[in-house]
C-alpha positions as CSV (number, residue, x, y, z in Angstrom):
1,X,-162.2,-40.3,-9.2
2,X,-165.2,-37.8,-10.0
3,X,-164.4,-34.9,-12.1
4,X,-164.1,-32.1,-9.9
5,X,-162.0,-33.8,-7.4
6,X,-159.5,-34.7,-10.3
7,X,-160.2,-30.7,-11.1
8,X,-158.8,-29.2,-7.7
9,X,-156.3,-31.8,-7.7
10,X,-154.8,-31.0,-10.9
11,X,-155.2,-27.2,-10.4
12,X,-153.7,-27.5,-6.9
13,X,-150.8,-29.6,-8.8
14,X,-150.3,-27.0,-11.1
15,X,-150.1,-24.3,-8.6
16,X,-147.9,-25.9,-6.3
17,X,-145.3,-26.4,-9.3
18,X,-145.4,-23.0,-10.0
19,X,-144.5,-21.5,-6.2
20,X,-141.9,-23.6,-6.0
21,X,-140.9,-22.8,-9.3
22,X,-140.8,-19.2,-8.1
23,X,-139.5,-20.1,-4.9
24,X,-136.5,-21.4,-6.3
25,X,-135.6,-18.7,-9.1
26,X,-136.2,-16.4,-6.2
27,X,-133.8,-18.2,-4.0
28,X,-130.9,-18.2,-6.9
29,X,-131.4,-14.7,-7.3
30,X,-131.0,-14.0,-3.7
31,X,-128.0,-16.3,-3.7
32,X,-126.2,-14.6,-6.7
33,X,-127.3,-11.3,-4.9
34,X,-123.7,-10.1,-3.9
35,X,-122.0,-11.7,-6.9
36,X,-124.0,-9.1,-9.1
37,X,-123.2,-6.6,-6.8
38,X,-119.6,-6.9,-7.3
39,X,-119.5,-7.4,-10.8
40,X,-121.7,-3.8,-10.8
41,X,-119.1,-2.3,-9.0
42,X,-116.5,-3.5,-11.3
43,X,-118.4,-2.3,-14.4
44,X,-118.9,1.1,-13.1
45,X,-115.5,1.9,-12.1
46,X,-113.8,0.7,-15.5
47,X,-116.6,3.2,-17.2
48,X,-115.4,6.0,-15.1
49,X,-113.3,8.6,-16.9
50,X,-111.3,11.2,-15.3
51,X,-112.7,14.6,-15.8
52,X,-110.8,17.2,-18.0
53,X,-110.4,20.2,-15.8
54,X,-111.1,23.3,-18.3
55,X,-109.1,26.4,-17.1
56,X,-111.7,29.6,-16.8
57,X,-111.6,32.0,-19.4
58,X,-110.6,35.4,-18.0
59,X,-112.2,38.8,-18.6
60,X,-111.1,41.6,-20.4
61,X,-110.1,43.5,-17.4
62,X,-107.7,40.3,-16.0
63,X,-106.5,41.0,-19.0
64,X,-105.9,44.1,-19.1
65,X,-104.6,44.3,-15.8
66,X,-101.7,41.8,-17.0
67,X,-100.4,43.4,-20.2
């Protein structure tokens, strides 16, 4: 085989590999798609805290008005 056909052959070889390659982390990723989703949610409503509410500080004339 002459050595340019072996060339394209091989790089063609190569290239194929790679796509599908690709292809197939591509397709686990879209698989695992809603299972990452889920787990997000999970994660984010554990981290959640409940908000202190902090009473508002009155003015001196809701003071006064009381005493």
């Amino acid at each position: 085989m002459p050595v340019f056909v072996q060339f394209f052959v091989v790089t063609f070889a190569m290239l194929g590999v790679f796509i599908l390659a690709f292809g197939l982390v591509f397709l686990l990723a879209l698989a695992l798609f809603p299972v990452e989703k889920e787990l997000s949610k999970v994660v984010w409503s554990m981290q959640r805290k409940p908000r202190i509410v902090v009473p508002q500080k009155g003015s001196f004339k809701d003071f006064s008005r009381k005493h």
